[in-house]
mmCIF file of the N, C-alpha and C atoms, coordinates in Angstrom:
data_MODEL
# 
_entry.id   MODEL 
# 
loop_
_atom_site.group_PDB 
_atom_site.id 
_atom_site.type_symbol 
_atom_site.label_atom_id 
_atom_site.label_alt_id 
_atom_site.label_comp_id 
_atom_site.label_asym_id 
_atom_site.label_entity_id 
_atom_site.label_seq_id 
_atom_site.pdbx_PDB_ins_code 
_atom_site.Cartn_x 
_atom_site.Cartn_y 
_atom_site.Cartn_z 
_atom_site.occupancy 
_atom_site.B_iso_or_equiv 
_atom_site.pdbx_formal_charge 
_atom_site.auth_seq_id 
_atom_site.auth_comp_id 
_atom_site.auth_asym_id 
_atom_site.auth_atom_id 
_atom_site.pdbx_PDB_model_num 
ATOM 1   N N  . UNK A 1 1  ? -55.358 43.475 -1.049 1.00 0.00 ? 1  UNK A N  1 
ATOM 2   C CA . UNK A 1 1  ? -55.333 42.987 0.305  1.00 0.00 ? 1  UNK A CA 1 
ATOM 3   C C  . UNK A 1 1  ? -53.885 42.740 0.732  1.00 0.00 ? 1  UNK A C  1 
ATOM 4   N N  . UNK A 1 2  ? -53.757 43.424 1.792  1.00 0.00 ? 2  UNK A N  1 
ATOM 5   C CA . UNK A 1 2  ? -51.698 43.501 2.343  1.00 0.00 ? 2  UNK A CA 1 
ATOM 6   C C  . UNK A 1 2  ? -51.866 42.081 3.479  1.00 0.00 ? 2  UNK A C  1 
ATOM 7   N N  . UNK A 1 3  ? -50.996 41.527 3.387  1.00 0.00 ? 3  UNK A N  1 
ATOM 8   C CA . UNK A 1 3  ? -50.386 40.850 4.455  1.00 0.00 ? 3  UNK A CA 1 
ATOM 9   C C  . UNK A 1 3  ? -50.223 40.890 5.889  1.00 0.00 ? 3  UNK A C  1 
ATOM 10  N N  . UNK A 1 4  ? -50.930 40.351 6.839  1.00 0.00 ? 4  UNK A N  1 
ATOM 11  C CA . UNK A 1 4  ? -50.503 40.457 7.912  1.00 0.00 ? 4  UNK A CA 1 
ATOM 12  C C  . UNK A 1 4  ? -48.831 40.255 8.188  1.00 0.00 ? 4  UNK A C  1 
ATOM 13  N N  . UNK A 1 5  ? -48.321 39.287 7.887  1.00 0.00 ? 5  UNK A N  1 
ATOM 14  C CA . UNK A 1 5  ? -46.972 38.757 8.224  1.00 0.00 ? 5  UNK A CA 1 
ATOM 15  C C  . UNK A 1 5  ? -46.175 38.575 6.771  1.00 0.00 ? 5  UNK A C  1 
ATOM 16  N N  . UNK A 1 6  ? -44.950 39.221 6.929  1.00 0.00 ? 6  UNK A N  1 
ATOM 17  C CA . UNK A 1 6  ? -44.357 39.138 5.817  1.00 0.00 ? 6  UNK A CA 1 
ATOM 18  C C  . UNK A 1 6  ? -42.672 38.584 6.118  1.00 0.00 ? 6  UNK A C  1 
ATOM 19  N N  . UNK A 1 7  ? -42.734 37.562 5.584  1.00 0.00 ? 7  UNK A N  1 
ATOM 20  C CA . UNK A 1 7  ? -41.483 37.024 5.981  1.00 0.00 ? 7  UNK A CA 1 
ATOM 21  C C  . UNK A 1 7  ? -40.326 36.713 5.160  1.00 0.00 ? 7  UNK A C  1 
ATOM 22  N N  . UNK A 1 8  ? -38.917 37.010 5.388  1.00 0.00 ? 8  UNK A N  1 
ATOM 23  C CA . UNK A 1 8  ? -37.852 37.513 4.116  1.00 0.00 ? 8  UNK A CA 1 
ATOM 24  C C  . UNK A 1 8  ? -36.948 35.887 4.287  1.00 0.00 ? 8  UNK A C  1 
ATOM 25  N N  . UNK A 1 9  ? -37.450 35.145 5.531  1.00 0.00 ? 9  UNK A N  1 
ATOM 26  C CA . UNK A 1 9  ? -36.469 33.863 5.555  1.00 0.00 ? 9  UNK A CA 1 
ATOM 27  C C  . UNK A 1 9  ? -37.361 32.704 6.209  1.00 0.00 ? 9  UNK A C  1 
ATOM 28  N N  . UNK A 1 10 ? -37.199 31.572 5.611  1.00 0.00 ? 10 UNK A N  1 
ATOM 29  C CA . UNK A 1 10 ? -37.941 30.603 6.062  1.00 0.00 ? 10 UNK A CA 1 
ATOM 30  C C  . UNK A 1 10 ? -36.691 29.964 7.240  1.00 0.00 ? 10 UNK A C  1 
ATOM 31  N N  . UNK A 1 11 ? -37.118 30.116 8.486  1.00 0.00 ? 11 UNK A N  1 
ATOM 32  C CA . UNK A 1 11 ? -36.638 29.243 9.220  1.00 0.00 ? 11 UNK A CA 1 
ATOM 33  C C  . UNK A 1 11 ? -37.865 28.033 9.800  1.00 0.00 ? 11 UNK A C  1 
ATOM 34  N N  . UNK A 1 12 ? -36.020 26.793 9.745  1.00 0.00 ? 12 UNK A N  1 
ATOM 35  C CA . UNK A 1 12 ? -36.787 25.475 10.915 1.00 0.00 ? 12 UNK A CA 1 
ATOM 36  C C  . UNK A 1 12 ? -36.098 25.257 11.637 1.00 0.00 ? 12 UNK A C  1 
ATOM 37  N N  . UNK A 1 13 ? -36.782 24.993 13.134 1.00 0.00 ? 13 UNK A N  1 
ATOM 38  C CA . UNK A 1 13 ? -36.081 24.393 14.124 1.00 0.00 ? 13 UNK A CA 1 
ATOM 39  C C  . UNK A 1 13 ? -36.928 23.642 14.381 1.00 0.00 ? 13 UNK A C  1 
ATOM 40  N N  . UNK A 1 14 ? -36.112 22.573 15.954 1.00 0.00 ? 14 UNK A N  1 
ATOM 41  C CA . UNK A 1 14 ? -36.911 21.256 15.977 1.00 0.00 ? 14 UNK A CA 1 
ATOM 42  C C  . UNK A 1 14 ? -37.409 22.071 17.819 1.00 0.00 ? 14 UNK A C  1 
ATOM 43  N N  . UNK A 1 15 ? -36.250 23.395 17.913 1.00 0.00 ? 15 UNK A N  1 
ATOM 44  C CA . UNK A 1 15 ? -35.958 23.268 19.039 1.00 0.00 ? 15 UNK A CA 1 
ATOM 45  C C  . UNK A 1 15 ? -35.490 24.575 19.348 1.00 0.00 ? 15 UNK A C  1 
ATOM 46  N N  . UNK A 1 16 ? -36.825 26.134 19.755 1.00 0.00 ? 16 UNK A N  1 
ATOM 47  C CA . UNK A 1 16 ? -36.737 27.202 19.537 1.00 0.00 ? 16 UNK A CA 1 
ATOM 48  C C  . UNK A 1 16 ? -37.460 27.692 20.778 1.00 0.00 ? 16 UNK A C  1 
ATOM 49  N N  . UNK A 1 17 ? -37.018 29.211 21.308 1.00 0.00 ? 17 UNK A N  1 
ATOM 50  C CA . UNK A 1 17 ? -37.014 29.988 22.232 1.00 0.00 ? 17 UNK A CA 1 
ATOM 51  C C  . UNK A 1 17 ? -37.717 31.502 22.027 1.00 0.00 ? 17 UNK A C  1 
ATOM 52  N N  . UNK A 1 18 ? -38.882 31.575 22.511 1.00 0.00 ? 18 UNK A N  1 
ATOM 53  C CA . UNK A 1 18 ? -38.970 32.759 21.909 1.00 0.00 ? 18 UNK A CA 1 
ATOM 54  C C  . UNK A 1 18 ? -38.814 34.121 23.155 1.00 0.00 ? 18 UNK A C  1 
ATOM 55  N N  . UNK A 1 19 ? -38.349 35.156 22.888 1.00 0.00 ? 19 UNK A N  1 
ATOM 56  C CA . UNK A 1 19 ? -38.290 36.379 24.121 1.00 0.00 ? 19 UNK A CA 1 
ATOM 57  C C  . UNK A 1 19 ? -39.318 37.767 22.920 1.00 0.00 ? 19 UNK A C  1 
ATOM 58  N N  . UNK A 1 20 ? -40.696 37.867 23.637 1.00 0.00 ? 20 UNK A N  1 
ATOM 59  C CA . UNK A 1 20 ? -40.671 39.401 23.388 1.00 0.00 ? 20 UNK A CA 1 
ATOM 60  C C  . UNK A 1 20 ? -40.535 40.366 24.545 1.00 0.00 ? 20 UNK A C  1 
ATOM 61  N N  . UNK A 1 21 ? -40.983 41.384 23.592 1.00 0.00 ? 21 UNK A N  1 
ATOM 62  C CA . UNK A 1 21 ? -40.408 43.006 24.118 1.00 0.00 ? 21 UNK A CA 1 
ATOM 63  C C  . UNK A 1 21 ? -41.008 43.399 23.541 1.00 0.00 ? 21 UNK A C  1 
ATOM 64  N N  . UNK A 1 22 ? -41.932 44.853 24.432 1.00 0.00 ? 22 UNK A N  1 
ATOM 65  C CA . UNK A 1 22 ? -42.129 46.026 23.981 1.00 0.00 ? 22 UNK A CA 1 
ATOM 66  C C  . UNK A 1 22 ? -41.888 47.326 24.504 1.00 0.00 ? 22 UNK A C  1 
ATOM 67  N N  . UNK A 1 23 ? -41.877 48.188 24.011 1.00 0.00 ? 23 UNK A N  1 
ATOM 68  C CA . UNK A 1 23 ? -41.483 49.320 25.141 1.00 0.00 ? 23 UNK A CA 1 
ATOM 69  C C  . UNK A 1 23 ? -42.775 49.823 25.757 1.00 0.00 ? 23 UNK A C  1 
ATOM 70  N N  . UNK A 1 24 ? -41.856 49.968 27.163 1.00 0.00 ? 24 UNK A N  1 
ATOM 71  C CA . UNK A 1 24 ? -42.978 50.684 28.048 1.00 0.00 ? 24 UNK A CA 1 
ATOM 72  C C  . UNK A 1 24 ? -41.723 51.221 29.564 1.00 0.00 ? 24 UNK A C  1 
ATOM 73  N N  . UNK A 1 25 ? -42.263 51.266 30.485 1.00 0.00 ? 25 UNK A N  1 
ATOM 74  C CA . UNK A 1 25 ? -41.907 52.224 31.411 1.00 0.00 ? 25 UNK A CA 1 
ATOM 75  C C  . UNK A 1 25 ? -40.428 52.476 30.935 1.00 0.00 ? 25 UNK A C  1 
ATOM 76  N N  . UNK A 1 26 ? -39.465 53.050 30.994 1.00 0.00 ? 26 UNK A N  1 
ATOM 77  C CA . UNK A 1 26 ? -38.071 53.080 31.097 1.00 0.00 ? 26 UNK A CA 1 
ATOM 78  C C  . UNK A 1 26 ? -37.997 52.219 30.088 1.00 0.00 ? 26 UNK A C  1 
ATOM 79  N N  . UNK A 1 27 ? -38.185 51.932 29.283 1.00 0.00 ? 27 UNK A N  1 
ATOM 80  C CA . UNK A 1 27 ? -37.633 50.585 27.763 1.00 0.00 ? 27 UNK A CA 1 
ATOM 81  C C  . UNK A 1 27 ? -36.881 49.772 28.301 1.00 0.00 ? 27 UNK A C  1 
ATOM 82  N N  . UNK A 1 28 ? -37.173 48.990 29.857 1.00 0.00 ? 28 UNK A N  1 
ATOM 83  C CA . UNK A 1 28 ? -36.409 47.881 30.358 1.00 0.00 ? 28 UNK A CA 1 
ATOM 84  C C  . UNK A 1 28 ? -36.218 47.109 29.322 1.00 0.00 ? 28 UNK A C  1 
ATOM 85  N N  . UNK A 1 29 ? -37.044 46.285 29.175 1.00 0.00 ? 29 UNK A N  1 
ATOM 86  C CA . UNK A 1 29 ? -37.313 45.397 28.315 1.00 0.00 ? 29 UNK A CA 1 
ATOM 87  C C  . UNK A 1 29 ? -36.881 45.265 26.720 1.00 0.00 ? 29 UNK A C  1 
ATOM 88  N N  . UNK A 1 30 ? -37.504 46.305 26.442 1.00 0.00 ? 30 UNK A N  1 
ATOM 89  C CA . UNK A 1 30 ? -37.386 46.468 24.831 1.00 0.00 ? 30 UNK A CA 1 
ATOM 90  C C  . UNK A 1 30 ? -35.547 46.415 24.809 1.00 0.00 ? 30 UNK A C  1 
ATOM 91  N N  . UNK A 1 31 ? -34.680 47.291 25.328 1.00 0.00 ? 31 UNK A N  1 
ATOM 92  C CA . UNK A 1 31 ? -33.541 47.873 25.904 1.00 0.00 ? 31 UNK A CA 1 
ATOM 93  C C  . UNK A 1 31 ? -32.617 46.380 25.585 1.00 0.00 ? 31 UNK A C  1 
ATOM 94  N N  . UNK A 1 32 ? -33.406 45.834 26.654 1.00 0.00 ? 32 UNK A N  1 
ATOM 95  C CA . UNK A 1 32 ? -32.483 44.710 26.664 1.00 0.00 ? 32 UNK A CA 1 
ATOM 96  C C  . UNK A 1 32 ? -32.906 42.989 25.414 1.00 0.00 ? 32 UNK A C  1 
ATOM 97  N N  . UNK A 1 33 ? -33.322 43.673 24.791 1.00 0.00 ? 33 UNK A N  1 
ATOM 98  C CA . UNK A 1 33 ? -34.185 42.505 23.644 1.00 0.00 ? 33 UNK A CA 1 
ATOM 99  C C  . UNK A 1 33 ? -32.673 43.206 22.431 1.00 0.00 ? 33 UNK A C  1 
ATOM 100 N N  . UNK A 1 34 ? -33.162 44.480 22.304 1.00 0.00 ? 34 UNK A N  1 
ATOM 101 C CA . UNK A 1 34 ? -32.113 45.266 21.100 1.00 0.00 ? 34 UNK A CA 1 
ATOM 102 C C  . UNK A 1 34 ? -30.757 44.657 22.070 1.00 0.00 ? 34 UNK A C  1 
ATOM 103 N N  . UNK A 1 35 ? -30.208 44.182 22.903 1.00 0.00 ? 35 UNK A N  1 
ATOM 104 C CA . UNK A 1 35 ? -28.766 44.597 23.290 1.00 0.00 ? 35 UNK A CA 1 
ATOM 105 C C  . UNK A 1 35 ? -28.713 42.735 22.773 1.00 0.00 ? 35 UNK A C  1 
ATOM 106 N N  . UNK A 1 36 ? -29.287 42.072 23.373 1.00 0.00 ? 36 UNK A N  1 
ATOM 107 C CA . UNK A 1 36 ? -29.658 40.742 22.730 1.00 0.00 ? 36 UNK A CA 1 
ATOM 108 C C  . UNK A 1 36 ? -29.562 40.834 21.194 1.00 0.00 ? 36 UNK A C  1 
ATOM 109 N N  . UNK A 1 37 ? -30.128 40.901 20.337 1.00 0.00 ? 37 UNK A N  1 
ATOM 110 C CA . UNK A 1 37 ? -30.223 41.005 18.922 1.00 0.00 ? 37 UNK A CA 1 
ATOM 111 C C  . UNK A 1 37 ? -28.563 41.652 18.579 1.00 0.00 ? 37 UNK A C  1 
ATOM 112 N N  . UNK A 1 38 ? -28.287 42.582 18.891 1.00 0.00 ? 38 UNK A N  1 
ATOM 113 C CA . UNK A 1 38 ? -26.931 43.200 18.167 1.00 0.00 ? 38 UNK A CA 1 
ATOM 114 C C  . UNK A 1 38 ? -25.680 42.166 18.999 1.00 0.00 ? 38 UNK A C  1 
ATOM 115 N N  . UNK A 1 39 ? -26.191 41.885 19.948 1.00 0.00 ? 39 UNK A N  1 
ATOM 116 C CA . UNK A 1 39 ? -24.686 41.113 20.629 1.00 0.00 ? 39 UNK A CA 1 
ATOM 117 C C  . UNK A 1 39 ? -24.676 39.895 19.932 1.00 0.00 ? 39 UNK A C  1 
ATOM 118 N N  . UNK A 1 40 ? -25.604 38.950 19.624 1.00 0.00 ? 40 UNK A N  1 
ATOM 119 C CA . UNK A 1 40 ? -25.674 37.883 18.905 1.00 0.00 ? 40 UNK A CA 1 
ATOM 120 C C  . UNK A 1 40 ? -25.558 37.630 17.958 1.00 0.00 ? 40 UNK A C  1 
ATOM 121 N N  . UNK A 1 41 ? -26.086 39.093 17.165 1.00 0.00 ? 41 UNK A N  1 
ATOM 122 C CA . UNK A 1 41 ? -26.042 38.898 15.550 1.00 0.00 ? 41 UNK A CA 1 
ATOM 123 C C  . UNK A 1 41 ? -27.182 38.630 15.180 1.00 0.00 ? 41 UNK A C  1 
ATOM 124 N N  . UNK A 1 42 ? -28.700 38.341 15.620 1.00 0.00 ? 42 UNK A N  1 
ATOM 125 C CA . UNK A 1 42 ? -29.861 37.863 15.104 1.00 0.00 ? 42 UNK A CA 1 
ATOM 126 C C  . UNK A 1 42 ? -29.825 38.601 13.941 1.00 0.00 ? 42 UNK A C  1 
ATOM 127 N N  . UNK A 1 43 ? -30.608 37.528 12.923 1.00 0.00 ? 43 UNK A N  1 
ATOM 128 C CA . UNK A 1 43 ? -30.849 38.051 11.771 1.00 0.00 ? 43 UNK A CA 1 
ATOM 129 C C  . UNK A 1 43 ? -32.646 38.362 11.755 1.00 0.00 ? 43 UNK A C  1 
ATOM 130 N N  . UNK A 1 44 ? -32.798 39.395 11.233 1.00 0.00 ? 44 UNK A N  1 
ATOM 131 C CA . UNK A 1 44 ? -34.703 39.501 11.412 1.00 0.00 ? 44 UNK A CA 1 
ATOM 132 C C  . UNK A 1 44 ? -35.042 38.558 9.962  1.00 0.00 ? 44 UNK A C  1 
ATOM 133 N N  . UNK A 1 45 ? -36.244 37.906 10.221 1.00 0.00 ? 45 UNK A N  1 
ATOM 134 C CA . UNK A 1 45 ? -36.626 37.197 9.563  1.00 0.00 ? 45 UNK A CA 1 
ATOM 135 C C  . UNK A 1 45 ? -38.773 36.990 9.350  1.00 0.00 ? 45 UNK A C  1 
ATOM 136 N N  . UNK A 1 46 ? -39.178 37.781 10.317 1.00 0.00 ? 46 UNK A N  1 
ATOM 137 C CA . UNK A 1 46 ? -40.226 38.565 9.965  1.00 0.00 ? 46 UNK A CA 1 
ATOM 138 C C  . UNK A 1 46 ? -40.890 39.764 10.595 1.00 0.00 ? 46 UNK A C  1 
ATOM 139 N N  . UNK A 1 47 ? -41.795 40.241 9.683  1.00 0.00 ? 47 UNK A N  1 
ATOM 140 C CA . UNK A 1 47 ? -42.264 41.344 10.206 1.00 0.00 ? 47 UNK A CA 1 
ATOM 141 C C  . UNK A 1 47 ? -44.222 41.304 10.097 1.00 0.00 ? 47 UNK A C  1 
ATOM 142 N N  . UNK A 1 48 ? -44.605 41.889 11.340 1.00 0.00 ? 48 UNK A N  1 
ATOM 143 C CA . UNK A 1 48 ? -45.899 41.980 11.104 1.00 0.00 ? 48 UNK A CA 1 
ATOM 144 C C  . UNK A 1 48 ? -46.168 43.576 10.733 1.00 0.00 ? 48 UNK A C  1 
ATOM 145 N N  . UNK A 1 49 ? -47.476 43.554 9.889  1.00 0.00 ? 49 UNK A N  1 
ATOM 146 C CA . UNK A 1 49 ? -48.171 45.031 9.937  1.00 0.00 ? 49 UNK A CA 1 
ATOM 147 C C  . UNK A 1 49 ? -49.708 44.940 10.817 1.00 0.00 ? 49 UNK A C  1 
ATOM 148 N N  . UNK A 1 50 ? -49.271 45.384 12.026 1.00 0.00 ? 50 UNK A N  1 
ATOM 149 C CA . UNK A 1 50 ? -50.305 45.268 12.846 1.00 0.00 ? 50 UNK A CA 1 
ATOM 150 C C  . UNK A 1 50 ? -50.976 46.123 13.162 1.00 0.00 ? 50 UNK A C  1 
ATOM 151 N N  . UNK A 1 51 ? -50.385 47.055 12.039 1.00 0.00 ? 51 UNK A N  1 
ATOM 152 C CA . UNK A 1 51 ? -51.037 49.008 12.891 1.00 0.00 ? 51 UNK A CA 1 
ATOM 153 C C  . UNK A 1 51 ? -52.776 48.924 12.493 1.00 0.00 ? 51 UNK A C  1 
ATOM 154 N N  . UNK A 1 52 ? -53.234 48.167 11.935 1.00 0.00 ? 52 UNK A N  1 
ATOM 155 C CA . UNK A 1 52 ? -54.573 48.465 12.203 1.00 0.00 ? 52 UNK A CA 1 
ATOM 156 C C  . UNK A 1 52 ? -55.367 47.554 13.296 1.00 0.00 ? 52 UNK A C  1 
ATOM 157 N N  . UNK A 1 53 ? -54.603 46.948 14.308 1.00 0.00 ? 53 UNK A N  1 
ATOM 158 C CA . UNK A 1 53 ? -55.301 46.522 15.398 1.00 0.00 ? 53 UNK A CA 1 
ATOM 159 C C  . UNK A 1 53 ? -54.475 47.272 16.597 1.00 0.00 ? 53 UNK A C  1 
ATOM 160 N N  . UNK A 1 54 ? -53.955 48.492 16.553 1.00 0.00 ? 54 UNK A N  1 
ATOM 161 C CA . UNK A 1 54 ? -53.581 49.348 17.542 1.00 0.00 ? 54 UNK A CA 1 
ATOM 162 C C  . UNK A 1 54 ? -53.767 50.735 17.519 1.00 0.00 ? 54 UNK A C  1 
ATOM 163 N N  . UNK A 1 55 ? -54.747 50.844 18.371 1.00 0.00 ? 55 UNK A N  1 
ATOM 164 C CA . UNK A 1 55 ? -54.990 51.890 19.038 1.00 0.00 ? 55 UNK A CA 1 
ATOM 165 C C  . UNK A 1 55 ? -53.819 53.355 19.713 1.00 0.00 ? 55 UNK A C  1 
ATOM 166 N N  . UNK A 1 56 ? -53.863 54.072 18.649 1.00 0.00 ? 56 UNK A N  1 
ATOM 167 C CA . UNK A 1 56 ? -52.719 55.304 19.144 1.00 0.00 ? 56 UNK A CA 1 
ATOM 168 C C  . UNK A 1 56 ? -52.771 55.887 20.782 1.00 0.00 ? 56 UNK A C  1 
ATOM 169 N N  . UNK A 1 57 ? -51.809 55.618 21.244 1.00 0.00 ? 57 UNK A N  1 
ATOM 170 C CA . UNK A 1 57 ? -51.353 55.930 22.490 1.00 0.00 ? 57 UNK A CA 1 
ATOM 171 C C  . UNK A 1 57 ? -51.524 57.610 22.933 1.00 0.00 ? 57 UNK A C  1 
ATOM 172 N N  . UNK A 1 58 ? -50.858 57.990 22.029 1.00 0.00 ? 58 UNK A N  1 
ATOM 173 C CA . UNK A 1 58 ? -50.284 60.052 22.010 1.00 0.00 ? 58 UNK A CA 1 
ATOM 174 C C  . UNK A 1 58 ? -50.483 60.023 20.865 1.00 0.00 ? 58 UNK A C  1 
ATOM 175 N N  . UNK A 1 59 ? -50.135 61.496 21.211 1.00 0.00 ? 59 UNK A N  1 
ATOM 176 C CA . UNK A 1 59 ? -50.154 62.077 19.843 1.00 0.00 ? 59 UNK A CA 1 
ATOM 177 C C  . UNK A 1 59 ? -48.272 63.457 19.691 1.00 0.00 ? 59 UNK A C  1 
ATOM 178 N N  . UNK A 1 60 ? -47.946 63.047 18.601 1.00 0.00 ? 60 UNK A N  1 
ATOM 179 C CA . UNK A 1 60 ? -46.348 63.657 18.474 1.00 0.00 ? 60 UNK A CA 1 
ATOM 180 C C  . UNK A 1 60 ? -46.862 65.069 17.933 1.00 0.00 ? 60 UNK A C  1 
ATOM 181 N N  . UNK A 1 61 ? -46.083 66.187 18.193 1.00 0.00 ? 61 UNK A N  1 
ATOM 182 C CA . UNK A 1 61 ? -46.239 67.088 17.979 1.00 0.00 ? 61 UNK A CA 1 
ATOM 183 C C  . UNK A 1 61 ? -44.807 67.966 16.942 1.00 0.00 ? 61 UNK A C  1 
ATOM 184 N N  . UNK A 1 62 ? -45.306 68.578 15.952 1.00 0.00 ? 62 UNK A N  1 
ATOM 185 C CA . UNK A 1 62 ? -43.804 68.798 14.991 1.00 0.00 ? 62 UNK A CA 1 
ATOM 186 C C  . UNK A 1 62 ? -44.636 69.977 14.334 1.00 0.00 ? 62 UNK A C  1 
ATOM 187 N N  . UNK A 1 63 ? -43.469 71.084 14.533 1.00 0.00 ? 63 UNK A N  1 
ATOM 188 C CA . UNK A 1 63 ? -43.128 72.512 14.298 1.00 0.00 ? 63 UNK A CA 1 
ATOM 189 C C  . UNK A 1 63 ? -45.193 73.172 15.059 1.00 0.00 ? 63 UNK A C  1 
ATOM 190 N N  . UNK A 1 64 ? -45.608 72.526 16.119 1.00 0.00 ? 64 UNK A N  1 
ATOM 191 C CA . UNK A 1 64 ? -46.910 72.733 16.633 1.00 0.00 ? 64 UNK A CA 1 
ATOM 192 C C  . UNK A 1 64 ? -47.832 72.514 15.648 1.00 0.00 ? 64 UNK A C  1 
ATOM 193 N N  . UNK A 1 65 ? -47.825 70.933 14.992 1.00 0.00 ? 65 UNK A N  1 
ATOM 194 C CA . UNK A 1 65 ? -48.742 70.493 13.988 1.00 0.00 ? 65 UNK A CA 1 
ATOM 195 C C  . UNK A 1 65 ? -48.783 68.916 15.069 1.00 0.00 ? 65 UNK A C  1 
ATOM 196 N N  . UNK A 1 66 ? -50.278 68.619 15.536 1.00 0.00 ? 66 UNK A N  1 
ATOM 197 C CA . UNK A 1 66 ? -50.591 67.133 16.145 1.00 0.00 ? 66 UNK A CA 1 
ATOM 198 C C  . UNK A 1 66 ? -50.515 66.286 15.178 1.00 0.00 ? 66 UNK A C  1 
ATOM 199 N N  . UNK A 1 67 ? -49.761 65.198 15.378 1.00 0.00 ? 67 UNK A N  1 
ATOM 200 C CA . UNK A 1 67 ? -50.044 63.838 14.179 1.00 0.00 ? 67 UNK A CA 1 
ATOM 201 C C  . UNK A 1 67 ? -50.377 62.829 15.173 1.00 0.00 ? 67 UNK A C  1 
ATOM 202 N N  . UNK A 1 68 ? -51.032 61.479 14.657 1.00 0.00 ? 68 UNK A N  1 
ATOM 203 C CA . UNK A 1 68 ? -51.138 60.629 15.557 1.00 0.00 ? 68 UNK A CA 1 
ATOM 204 C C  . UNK A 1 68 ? -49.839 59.766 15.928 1.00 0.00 ? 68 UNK A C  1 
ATOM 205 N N  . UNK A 1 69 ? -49.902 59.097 16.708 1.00 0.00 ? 69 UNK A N  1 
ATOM 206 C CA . UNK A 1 69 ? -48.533 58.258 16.833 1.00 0.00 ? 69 UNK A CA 1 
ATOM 207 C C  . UNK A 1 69 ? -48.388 57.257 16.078 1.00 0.00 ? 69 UNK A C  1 
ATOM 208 N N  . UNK A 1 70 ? -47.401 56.715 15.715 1.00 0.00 ? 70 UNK A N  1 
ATOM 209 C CA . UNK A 1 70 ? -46.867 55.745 15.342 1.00 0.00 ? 70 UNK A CA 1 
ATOM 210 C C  . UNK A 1 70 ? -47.830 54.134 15.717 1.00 0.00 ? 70 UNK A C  1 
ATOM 211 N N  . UNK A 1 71 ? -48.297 53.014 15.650 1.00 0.00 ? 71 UNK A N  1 
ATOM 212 C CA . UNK A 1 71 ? -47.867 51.555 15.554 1.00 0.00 ? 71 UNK A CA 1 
ATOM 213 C C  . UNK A 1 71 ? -46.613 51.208 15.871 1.00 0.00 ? 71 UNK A C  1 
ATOM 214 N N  . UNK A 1 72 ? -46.808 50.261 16.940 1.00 0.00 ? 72 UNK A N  1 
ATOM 215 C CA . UNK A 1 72 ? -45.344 49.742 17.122 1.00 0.00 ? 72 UNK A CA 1 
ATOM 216 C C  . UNK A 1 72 ? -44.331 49.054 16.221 1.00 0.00 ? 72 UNK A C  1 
ATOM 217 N N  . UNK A 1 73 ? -43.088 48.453 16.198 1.00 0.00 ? 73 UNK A N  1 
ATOM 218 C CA . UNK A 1 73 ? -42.930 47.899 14.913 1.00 0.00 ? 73 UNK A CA 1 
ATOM 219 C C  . UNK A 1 73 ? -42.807 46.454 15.669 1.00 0.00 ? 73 UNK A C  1 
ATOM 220 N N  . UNK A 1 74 ? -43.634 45.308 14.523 1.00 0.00 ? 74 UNK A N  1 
ATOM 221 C CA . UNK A 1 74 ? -43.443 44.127 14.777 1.00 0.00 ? 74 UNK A CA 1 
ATOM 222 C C  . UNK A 1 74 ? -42.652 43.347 14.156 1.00 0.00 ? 74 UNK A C  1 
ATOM 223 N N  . UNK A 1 75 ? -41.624 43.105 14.954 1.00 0.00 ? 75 UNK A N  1 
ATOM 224 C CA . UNK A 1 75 ? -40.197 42.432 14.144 1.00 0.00 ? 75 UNK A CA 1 
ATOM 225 C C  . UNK A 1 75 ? -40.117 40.913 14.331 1.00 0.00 ? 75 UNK A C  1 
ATOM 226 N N  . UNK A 1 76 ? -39.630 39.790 14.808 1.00 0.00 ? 76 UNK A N  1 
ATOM 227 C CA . UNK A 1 76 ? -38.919 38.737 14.473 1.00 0.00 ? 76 UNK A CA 1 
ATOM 228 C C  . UNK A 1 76 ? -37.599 38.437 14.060 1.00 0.00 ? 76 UNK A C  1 
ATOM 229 N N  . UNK A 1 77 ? -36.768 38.165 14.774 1.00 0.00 ? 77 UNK A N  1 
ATOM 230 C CA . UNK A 1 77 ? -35.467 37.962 15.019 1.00 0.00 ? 77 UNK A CA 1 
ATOM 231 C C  . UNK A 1 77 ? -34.928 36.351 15.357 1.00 0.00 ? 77 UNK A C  1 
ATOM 232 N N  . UNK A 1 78 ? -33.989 35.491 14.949 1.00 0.00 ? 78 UNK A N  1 
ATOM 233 C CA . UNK A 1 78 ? -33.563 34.346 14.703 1.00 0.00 ? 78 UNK A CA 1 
ATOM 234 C C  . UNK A 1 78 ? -32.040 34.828 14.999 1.00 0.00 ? 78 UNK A C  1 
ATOM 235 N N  . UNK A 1 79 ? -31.716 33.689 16.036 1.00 0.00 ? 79 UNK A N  1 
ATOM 236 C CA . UNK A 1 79 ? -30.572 33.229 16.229 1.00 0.00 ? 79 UNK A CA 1 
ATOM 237 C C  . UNK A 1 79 ? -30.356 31.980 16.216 1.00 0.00 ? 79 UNK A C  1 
ATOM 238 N N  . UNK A 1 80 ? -29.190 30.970 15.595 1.00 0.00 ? 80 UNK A N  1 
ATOM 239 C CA . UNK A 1 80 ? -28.705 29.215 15.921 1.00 0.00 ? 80 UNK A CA 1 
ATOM 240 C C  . UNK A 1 80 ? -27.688 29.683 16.522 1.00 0.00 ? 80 UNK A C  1 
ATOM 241 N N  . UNK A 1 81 ? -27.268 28.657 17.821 1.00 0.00 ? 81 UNK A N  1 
ATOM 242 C CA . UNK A 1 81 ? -26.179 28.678 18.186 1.00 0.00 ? 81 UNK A CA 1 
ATOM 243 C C  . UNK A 1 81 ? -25.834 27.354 17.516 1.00 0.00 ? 81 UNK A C  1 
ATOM 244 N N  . UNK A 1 82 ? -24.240 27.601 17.098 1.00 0.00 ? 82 UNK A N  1 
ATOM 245 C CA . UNK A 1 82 ? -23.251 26.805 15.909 1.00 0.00 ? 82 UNK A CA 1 
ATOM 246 C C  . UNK A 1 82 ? -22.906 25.350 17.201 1.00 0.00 ? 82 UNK A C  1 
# 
């Protein structure tokens, strides 16, 4: 039996913010979550495996062989400001 949530750092705060993102039209969002994370430095600190409660969107196509798509990836990201 696998893990829903697998986590590489125990954080505590008394006093935390959370922003998601996923992609969708133009990756507004998602776009600006990644520009967040690399400008700050977040460190990821968990991950979910959620691909069996999501439903494939498309389907990718490679050398004209259909595969299904991907699961999104579910990350978790931590920043303190000093």
């Amino acid at each position: 039996m696998s893990r829903l949530a697998k986590f590489s750092k125990n954080i505590q705060s008394e006093s935390a913010y959370c922003i998601a993102a996923w992609p969708g039209m133009g990756q507004v969002a998602y776009s600006a979550v990644q520009y967040l994370i690399a400008k700050l430095g977040a460190e990821e600190f968990c991950s979910l495996d959620a691909s069996k409660y999501f439903y494939p969107g498309g389907v990718q196509i490679n050398r004209g062989i259909a595969h299904m798509g991907c699961a999104p990836d579910n990350k978790f990201y931590y920043w303190q400001d000093k």
